[in-house]
N, C-alpha and C positions, 0 to 999 in steps of 0.2 A: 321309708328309710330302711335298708337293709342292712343284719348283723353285722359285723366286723369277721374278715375270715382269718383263723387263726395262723400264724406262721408257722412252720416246718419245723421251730425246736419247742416251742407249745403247744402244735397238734402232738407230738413225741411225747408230749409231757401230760397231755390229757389220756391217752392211752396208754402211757404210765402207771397212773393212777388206777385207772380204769383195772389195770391188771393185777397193780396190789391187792386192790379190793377183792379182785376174784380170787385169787387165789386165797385171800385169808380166809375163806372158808374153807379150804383143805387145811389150813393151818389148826381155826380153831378143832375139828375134829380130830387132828394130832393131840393138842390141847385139853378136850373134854376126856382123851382114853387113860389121860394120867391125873388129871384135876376135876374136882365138881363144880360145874359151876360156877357158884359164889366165890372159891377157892379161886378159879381162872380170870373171874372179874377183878378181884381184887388185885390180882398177879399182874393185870393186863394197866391198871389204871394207875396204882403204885407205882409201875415202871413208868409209864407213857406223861407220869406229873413231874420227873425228873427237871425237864427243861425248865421249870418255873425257878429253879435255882439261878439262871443267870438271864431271865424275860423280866421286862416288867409286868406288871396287874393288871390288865384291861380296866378300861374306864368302863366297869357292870356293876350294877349294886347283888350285894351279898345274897340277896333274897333269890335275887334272879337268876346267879350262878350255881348254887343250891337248885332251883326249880328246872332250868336248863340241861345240868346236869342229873339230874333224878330222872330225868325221861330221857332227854336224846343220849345216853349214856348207860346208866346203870336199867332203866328199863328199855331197851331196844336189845341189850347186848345179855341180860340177864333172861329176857324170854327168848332169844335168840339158842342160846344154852341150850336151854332146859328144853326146847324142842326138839336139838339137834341129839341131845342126851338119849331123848324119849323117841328116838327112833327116825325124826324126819332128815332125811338124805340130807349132805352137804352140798348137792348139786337145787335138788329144789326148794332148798332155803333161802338161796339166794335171789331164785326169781319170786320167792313168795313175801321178802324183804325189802324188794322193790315196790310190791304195792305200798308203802311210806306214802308217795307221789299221790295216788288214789283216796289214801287217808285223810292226808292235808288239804286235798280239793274239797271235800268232805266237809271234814272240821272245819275251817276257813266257812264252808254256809252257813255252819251251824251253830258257831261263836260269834262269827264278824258278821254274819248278811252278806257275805261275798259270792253270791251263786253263782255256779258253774255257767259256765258259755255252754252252748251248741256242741259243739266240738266237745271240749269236758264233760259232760254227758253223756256222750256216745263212748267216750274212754272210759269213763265210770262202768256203764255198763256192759262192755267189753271185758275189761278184767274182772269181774264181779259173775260174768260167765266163767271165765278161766279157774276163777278158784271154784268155784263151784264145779267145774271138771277133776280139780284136784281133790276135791272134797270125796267124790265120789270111790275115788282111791283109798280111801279112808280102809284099815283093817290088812293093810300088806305088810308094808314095814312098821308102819306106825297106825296110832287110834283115834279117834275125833278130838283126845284131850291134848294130844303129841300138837297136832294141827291148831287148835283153838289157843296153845300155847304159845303156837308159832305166830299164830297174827297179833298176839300182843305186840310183839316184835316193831312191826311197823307202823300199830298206833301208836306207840312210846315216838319211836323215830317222827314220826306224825307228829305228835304235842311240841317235840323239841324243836322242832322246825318252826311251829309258828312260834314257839317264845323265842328262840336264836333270831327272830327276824326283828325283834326288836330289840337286839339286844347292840343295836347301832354296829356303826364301823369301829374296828378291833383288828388288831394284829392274829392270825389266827393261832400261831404257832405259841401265841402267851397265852388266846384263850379257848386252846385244847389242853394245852396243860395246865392252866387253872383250873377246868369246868372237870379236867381228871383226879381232883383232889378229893370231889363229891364220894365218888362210887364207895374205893377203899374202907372208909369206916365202917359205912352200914352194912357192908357185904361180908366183911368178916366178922364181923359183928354175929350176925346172921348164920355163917360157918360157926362159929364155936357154938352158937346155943341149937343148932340144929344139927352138928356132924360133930363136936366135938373137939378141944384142942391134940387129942392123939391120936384122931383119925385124918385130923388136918397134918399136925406132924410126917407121919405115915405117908402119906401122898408126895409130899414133900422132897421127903428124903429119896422116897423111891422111884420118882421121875427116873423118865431117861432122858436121854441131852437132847433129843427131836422134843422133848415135853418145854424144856427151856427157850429152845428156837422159837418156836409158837408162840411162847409168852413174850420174846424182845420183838418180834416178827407182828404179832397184832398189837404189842404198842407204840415201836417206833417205825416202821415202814404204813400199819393200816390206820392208825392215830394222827402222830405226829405230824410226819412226813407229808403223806395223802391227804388229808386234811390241810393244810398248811398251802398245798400246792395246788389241790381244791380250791381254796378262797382265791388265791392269788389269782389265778386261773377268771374264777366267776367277777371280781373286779377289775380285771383290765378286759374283759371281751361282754360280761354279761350273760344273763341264764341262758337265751335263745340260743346262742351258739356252744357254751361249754354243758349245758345238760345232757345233751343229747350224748357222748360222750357216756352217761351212766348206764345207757342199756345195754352196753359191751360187757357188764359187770356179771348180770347173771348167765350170759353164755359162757363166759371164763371160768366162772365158776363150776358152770356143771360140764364144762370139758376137761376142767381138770380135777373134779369130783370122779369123774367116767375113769381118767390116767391111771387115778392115783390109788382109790378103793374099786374100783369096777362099776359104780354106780349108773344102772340103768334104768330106761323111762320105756312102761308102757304103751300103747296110743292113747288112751283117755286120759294118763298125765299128759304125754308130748303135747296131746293137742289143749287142754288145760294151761299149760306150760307157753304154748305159741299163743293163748288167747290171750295171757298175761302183758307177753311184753306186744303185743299187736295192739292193747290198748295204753300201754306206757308210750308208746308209739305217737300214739292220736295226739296225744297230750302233751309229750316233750320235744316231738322235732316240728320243728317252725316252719310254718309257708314264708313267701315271703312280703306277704303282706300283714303278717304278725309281725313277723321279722322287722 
């Protein structure tokens, strides 16, 4: 049986998406040069839980939207920060965010017994070279704790993954906005007793209007929207055909990381970089006998 092929204003729409995504990491490093952090997490999820005002509650128990949100949220987006803080490029964050996919294949054996196929193996090992090309980079822009910061990132994105997968069928657009009510607390929470309520202030007031953009920009277009249009997307066609779709993300990203900051690759990143998504590859576009 093979995929369903997308129509002409859904493929439009999956590279839509696809483009939000990349570019929010030029956004958020607009974002990190005026906010820390904790400060941008909170900005980002405060805004992006608005819509709960007029959605209804997803049918999730409390525990789970709490647990959901702690990982695929407040820790993917919070080690994501602090990497990009501590030096690692906005361009190769986003291919190094992408391993997520490599995490979950991962975890999935190591919780569930789910072991990788043939195929998922050779992608494991594939991108598992790649970072390890980027690793090797390690002391230019950034230091082994910038990096080991950065793959938190995509183990958070990893755990929320496999709890969102049970967290049944849901409207997505009530529960991105509900699971965005998590972060908020503990993150300013976190800000005041680690940065202080007048150096929070401070920040605040002294934004410039590209620091506000950022903040509506990664909650309603890289949140709300994209997410929302993700799901939609993944249930009417299904993973094999709208996944693939995701690996436009870190090229966009590190083309308009290149635009925008000047942000250049190496060859032992590039090729780091190409080993990455050559094993995001293996793994998310379908034969058709998967298919």
């Amino acid at each position: 049986m093979y995929a369903p092929r997308l129509t002409l204003p859904h493929t439009l729409l999956a590279l839509l998406v696809a483009g939000i995504w990349g570019v929010a990491f030029v956004f958020t490093k607009l974002g990190l040069d005026s906010f820390s952090p904790l400060v941008l997490t909170t900005l980002r999820f405060a805004t992006s839980a608005l819509p709960l005002l007029v959605v209804p509650r997803p049918r999730i128990a409390l525990s789970a939207t709490v647990a959901i949100g702690l990982t695929l949220f407040v820790g993917q987006f919070m080690f994501l920060f602090l990497g990009i803080t501590h030096g690692v490029p906005p361009g190769l964050a986003a291919v190094i965010l992408q391993t997520q996919s490599m995490f979950t294949v991962a975890l999935a054996a190591a919780i569930y017994h789910q072991y990788p196929t043939g195929r998922q193996t050779v992608s494991l090992v594939v991108a598992a070279a790649g970072l390890a090309c980027i690793g090797g980079t390690v002391g230019q822009e950034f230091d082994v704790w910038a990096l080991l910061l950065m793959l938190g990132s995509p183990l958070s994105f990893a755990v929320g993954n496999l709890l969102l997968r049970k967290a049944g069928q849901n409207d997505m657009v009530a529960l991105m906005s509900w699971l965005s009510l998590v972060p908020p607390l503990p993150c300013l929470a976190l800000a005041l007793a680690l940065e202080g309520p007048a150096a929070i202030g401070q920040s605040l007031v002294a934004a410039p209007w590209i620091a506000w953009v950022a903040v509506l920009y990664l909650a309603f277009a890289g949140t709300t929207i994209a997410f929302a249009a993700w799901g939609a997307l993944l249930r009417r066609y299904g993973v094999a055909t709208v996944a693939p779709f995701a690996l436009l993300v870190p090229f966009i990203g590190a083309i308009a990381s290149s635009l925008v900051f000047g942000e250049t690759f190496g060859p032992l990143r590039l090729a780091g970089m190409a080993l990455v998504l050559v094993g995001l590859a293996i793994l998310m576009v379908p034969t058709r006998k998967r298919a």
